[in-house]
N, C-alpha and C positions, 0 to 999 in steps of 0.2 A: 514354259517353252525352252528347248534348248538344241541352241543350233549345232548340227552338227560336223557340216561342211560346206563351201564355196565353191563352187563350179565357173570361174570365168572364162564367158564366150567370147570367140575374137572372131571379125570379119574378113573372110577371104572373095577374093575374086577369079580363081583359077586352080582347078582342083589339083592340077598335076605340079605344082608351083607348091600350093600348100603340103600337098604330101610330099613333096620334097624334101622342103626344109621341116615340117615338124616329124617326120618320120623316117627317112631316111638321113639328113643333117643332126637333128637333136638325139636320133634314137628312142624317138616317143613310140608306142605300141599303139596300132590301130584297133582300137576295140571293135567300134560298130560304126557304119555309117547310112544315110538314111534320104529316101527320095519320096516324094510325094509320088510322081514318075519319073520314068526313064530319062523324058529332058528336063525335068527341071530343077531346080539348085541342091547342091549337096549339103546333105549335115552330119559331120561327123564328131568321135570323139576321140581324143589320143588322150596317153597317160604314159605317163612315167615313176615306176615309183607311186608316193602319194599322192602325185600331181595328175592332174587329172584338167583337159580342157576339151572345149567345144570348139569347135569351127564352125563357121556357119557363111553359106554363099547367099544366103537370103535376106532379101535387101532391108526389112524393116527388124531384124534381130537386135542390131549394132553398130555403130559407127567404128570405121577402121580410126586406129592412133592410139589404143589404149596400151597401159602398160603395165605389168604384175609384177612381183618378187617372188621366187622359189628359196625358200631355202635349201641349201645342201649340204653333204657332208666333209665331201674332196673337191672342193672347186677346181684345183690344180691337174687332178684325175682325169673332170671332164672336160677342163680345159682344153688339154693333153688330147685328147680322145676326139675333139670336135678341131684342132687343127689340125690335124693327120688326115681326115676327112678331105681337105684342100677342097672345100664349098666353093665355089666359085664370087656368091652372094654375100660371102664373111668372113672377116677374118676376126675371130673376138679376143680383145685383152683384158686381162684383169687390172682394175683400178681398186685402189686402197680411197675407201673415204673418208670423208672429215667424222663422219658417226661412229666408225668404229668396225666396216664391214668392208671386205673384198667384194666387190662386184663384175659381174661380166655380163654386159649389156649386149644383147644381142636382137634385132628387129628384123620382121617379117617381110617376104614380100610386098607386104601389104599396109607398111606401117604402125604394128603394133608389137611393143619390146616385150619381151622375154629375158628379167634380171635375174642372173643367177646369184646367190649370194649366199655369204656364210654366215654362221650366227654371227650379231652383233655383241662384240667383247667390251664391257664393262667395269 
């Protein structure tokens, strides 16, 4: 067997909230998105890069409060880039941690963080 990627899905409660902050705030690309019908919950997919997540308004997918780590390249770049933005929902700082990695923790409408971080230096 050999794995080849991670897909982690995060739980939303409000589509126009969610495409907010992951698509218009992070800059994530709206690949596809997806209805059983027309009222009933959304499932979509944003990606950035190699980063790649699910959304899901559907109630037994996932419990809201989870949290990931991206790696990146220029955290100071997107840093840069997401407070010019003046999000109303964020303002994100970079924290230096005790492991050895910049971090910019940033959390969703809904509870669930999104760390941006650089490699860990060794």
């Amino acid at each position: 067997m050999n794995i080849r990627r991670m897909t982690p899905i995060f739980r939303s409660f409000d589509e126009s909230k969610a495409k907010e902050f992951y698509i218009e705030f992070l800059g994530f690309n709206l690949d596809w998105e997806h209805r059983f019908e027309e009222d009933l919950p959304l499932y979509f997919q944003a990606s950035k890069g190699a980063c790649v997540l699910h959304i899901t308004e559907h109630h037994g997918d996932c419990s809201p409060g989870a949290a990931i780590r991206v790696e990146v390249d220029d955290l100071e770049k997107y840093h840069q880039e997401l407070i010019t933005k003046k999000y109303r929902h964020a303002r994100p700082q970079i924290q230096e941690m005790p492991w050895g990695t910049r971090d910019m923790s940033i959390t969703d409408p809904f509870g669930n963080r999104v760390i941006f971080t650089d490699e860990v230096i060794t």
